[in-house]
BAZA-908370 format. One record per residue: x negated, y, z negated of N, C-alpha, C, O in turn; residue number from 1; residue in three letters. Coordinates in nm, 3 decimals, m for minus. Each point is the difference from the previous one (the first is absolute). Example, Ala and Ser with C-alpha at 12.3 -4.5 7.8 and 13.67 -1.06 7.14 Angstrom:
# residues 2
n_east  n_north  n_up  ca_east  ca_north  ca_up  c_east  c_north  c_up  o_east  o_north  o_up  k  r
m1.319  m0.569  m0.780  0.089  0.119  0.000  m0.090  0.120  0.000  m0.104  m0.002  m0.066  1  ALA;
0.139  0.107  0.138  m0.082  0.119  m0.006  0.077  0.109  m0.073  m0.051  0.111  m0.017  2  SER;
This chain:
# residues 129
n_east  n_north  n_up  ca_east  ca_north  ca_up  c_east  c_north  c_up  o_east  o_north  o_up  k  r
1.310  m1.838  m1.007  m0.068  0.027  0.126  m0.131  m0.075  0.001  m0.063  0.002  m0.106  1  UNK;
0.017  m0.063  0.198  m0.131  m0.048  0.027  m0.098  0.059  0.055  0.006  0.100  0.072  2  UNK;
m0.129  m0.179  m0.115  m0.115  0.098  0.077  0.015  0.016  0.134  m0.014  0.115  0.043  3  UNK;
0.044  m0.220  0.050  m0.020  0.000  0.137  0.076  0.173  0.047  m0.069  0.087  0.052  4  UNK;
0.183  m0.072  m0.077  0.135  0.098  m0.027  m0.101  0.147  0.007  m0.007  0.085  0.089  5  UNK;
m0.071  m0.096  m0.234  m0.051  0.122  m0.048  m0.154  0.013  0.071  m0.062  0.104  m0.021  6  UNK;
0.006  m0.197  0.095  m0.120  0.011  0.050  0.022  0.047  0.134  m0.085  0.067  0.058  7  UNK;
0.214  m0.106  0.005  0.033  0.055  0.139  0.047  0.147  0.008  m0.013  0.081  0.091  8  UNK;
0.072  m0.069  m0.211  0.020  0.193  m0.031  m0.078  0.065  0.024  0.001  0.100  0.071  9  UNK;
m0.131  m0.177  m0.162  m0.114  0.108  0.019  m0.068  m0.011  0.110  m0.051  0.103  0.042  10  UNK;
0.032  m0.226  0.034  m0.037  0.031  0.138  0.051  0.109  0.073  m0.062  0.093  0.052  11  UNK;
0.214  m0.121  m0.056  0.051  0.122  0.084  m0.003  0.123  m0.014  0.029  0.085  0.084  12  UNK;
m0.074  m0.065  m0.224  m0.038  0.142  m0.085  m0.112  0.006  0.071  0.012  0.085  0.088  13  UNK;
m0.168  m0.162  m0.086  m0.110  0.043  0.052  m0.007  0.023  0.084  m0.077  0.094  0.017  14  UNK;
0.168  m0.172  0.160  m0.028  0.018  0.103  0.088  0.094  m0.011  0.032  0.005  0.118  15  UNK;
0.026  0.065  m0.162  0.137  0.131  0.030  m0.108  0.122  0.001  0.017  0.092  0.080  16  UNK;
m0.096  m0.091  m0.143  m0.065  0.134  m0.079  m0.175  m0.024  0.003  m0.066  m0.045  m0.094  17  UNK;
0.026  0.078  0.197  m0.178  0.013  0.029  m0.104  0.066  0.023  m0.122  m0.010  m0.001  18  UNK;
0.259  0.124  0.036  m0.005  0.167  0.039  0.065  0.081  m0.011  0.081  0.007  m0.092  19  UNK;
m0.095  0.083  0.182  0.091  0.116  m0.005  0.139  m0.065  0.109  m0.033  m0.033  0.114  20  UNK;
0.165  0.019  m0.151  0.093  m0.123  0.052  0.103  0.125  m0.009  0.117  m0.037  0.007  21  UNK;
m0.128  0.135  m0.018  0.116  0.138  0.004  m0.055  0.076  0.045  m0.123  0.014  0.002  22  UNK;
0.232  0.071  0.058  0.012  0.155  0.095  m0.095  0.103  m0.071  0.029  0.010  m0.120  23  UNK;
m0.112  0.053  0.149  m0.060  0.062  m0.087  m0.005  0.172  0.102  0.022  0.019  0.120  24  UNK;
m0.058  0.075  m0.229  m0.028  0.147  0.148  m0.123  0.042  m0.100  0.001  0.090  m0.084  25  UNK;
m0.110  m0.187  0.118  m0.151  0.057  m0.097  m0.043  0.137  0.063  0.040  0.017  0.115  26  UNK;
m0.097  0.062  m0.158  m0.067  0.083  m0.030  0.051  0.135  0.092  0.116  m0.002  0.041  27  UNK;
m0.182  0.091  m0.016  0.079  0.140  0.070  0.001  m0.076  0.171  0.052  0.075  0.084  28  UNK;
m0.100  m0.205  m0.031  0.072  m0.010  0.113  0.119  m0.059  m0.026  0.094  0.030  0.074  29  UNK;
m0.075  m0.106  m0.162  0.138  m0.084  m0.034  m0.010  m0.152  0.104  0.070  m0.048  0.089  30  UNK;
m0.182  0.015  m0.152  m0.042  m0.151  0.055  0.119  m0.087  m0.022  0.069  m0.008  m0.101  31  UNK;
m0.058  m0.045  0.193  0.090  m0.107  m0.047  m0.083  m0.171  m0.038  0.021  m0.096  0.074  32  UNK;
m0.099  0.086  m0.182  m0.081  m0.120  0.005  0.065  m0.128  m0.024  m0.063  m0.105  m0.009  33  UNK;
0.252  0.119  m0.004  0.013  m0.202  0.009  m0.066  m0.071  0.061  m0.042  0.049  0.105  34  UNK;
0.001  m0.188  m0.134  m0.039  m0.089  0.083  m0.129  0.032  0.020  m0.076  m0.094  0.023  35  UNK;
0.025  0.226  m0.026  m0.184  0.028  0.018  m0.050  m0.044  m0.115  0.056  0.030  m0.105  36  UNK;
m0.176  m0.113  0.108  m0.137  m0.056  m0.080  m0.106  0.110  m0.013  m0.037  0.081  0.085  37  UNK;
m0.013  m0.101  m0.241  m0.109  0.163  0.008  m0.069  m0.058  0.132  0.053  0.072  0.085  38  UNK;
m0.133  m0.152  m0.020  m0.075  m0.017  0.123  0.023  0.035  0.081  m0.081  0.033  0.086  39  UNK;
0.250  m0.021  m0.073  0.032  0.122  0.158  m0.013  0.122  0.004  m0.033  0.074  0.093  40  UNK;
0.078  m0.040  m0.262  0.028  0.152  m0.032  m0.173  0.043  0.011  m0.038  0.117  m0.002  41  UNK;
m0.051  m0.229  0.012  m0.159  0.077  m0.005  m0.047  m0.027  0.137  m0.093  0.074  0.034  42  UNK;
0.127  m0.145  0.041  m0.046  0.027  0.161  0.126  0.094  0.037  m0.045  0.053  0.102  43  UNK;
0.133  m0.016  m0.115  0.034  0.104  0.071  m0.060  0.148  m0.053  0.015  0.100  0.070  44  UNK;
m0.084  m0.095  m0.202  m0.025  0.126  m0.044  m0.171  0.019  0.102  m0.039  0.089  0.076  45  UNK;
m0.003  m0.175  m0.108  m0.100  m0.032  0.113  m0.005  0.024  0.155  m0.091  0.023  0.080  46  UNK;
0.192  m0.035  m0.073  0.007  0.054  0.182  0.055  0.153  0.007  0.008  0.045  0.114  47  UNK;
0.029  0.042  m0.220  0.064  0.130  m0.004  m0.091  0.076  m0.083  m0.090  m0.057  m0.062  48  UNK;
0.106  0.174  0.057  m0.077  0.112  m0.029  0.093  0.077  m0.099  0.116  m0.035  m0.021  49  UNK;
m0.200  0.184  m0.060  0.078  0.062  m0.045  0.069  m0.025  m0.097  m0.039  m0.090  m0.074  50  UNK;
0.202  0.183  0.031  0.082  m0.070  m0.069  0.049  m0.095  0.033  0.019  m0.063  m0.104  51  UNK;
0.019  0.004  0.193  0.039  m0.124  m0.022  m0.100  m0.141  m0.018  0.035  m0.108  m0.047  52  UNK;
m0.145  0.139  0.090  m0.056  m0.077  m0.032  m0.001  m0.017  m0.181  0.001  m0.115  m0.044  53  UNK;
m0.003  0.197  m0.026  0.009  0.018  m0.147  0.113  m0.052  m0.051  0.004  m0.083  m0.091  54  UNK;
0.092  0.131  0.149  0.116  m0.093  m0.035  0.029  m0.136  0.018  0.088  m0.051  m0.069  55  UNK;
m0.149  m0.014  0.151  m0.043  m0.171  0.016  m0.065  m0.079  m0.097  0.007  m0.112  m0.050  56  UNK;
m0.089  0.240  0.041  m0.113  m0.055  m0.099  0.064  m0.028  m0.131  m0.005  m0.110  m0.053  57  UNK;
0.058  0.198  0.010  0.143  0.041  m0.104  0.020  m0.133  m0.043  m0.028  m0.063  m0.102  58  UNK;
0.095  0.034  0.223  0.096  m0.143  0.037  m0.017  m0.060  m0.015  0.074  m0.087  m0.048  59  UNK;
m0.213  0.074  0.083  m0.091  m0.166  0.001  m0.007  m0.018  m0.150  0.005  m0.107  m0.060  60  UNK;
m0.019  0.228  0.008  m0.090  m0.019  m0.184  0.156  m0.089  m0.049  0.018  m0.101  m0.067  61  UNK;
0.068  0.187  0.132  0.159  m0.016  m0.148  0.036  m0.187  0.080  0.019  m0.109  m0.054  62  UNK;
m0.022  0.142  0.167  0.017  m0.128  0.016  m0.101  m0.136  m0.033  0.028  m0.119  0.010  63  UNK;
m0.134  0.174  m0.046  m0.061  m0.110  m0.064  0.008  m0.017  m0.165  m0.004  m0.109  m0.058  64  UNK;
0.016  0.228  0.000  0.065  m0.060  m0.153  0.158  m0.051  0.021  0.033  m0.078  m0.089  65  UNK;
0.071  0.105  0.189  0.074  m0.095  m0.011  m0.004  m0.141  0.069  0.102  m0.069  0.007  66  UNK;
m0.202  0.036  0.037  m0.030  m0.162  0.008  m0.056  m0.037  m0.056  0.022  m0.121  m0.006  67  UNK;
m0.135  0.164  m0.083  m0.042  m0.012  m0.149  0.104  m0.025  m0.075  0.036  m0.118  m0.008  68  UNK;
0.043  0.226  m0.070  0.108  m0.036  m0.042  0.096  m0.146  0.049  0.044  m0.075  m0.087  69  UNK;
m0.025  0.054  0.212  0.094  m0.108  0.032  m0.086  m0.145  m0.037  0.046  m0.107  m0.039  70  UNK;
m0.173  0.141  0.064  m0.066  m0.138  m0.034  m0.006  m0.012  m0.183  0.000  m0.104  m0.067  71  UNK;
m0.006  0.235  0.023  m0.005  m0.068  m0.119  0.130  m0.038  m0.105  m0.004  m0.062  m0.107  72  UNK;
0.119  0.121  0.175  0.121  m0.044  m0.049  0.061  m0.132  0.101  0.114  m0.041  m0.022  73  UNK;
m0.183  m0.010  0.115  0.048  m0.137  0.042  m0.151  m0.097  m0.113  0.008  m0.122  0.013  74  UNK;
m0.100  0.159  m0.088  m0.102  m0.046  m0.066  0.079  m0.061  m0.136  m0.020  m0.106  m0.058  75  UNK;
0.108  0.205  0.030  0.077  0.028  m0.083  0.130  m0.124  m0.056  0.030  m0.066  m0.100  76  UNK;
0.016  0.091  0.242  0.104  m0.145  0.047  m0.045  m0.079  m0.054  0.026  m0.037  m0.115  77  UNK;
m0.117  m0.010  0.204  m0.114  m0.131  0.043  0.030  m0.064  m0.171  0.065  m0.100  m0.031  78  UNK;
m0.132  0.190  m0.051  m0.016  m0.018  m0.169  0.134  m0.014  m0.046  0.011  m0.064  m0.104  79  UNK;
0.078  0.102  0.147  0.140  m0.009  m0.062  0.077  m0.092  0.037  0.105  m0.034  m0.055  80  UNK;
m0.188  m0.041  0.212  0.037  m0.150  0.038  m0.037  m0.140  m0.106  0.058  m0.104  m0.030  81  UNK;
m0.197  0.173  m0.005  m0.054  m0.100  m0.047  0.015  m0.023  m0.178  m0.022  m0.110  m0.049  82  UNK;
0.065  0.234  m0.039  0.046  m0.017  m0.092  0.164  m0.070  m0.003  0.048  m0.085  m0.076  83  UNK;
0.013  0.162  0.197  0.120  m0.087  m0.025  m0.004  m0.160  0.015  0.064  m0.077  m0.072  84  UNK;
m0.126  0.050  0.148  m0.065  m0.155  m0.039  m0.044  m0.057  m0.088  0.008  m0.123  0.000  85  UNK;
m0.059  0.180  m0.088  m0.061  m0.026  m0.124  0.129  0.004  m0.128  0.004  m0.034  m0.118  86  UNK;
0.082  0.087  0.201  0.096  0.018  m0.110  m0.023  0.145  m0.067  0.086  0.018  m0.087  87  UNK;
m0.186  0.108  0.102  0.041  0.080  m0.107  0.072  0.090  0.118  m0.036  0.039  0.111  88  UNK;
0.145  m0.025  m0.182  0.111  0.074  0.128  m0.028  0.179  m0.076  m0.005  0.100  0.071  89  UNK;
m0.010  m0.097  m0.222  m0.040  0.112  m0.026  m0.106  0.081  0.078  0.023  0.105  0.060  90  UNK;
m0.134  m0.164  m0.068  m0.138  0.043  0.071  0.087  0.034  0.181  0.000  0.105  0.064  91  UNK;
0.063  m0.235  m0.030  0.047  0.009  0.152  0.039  0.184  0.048  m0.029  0.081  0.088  92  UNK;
0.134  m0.091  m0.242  0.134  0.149  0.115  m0.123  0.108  m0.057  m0.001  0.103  0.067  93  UNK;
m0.087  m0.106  m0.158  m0.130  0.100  m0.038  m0.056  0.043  0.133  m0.023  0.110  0.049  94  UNK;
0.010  m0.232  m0.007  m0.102  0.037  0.125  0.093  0.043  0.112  m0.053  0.103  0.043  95  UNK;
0.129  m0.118  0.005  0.108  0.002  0.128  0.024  0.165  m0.045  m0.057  0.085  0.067  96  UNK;
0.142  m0.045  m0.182  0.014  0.133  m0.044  m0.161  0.088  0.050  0.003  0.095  0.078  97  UNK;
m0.102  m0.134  m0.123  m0.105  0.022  0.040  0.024  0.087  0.142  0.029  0.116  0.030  98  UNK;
m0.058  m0.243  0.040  0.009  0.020  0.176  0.098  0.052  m0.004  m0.033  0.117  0.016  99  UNK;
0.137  m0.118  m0.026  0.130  0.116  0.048  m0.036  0.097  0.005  0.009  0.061  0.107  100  UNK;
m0.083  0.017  m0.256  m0.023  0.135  m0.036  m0.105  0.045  0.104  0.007  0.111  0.053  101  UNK;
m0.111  m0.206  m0.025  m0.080  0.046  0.107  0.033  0.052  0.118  m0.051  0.094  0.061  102  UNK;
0.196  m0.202  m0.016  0.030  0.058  0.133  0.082  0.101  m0.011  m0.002  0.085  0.088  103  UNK;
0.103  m0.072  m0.209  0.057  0.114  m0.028  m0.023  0.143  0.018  0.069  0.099  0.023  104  UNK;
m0.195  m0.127  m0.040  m0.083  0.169  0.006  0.021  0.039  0.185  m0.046  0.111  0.027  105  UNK;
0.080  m0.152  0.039  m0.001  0.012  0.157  0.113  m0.037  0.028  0.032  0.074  0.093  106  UNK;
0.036  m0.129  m0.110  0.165  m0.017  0.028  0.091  m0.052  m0.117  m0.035  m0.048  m0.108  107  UNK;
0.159  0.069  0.159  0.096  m0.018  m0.147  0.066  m0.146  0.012  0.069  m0.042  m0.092  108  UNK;
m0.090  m0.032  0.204  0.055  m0.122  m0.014  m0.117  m0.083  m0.024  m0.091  0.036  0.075  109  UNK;
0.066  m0.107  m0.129  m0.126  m0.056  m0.037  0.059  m0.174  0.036  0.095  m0.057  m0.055  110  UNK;
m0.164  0.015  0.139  m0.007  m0.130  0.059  0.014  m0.122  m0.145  0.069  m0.101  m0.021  111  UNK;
m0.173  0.176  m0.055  m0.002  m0.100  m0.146  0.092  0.009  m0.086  0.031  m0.107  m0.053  112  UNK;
0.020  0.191  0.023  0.094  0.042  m0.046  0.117  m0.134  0.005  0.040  m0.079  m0.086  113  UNK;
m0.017  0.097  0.209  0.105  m0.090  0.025  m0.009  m0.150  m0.035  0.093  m0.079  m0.016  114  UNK;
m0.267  0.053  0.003  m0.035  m0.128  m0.095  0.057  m0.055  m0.161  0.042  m0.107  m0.045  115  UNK;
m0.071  0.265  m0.019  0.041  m0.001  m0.109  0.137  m0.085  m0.064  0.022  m0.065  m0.102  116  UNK;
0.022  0.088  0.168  0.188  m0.058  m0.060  m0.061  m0.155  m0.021  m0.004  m0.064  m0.105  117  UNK;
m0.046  0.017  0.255  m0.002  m0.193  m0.031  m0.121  m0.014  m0.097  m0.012  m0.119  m0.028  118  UNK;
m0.063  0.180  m0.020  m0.107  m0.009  m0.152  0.097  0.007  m0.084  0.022  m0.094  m0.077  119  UNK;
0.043  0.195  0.077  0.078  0.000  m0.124  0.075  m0.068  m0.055  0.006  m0.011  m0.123  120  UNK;
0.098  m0.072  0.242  0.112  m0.115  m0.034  m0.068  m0.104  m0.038  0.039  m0.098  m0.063  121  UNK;
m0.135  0.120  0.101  m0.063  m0.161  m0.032  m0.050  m0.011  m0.142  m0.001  m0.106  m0.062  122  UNK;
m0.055  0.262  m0.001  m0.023  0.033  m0.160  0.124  m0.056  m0.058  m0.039  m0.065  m0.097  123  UNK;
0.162  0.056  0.105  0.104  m0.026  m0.046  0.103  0.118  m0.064  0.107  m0.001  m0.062  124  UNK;
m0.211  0.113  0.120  0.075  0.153  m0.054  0.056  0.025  0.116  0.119  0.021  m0.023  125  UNK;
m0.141  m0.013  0.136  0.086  0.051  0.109  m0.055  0.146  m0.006  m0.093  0.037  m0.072  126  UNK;
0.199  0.075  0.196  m0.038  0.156  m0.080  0.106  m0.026  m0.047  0.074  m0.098  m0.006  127  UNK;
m0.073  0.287  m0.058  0.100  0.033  m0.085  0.093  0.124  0.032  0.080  0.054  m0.075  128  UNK;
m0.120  m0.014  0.244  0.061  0.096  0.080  0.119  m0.004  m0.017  0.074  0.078  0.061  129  UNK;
């Protein structure tokens, strides 16, 4: 496999995953925040009162450690682009495993994940599934 191959994976891994990109029912209203950025989830807590305003607020917080999180497991990539260039493919699937686990914690299909296999063939181990 070539870099070009394994650098376009992870593009599509980074732009797949930036946020919250699934159905969610947050907090006792049962927000649905796909597709919302903590910046919406905090001007809408801003225009409401009360509990729900609290529950936005909620929103805004969780949704900003998961774009934290997404930036730092596409940071992650980035490094696992650039070792595989270098040739250390070890260091490479280190880091990619990395970012998976990050996004793992919030959903079970992990965008990086699916990177993993073309690091690996290219180690000359393949998996072993």
């Amino acid at each position: 496999m070539n870099l070009q191959a394994f650098q376009t994976s992870i593009q599509e891994a980074q732009s797949a995953w930036r946020g919250c990109v699934w159905p969610t029912e947050f907090g006792p209203l049962k927000l649905n925040l796909c597709g919302l950025r903590s910046r919406q989830a905090a001007l809408a807590a801003n225009a409401l009162r009360g509990a729900e305003r609290r529950c936005w607020q909620e929103a805004a917080c969780w949704l900003s450690r998961v774009e934290r999180d997404a930036d730092r497991a596409a940071a992650l990539a980035s490094l696992a682009v650039q070792s595989f260039n270098s040739g250390n493919l070890d260091l490479a699937q280190r880091l990619l495993a990395q970012a998976a686990r990050i996004e793992c914690q919030y959903r079970t299909e992990s965008f990086y994940a699916r990177c993993r296999p073309l690091a690996e063939s290219s180690s000359g181990r393949g998996t072993t599934n």
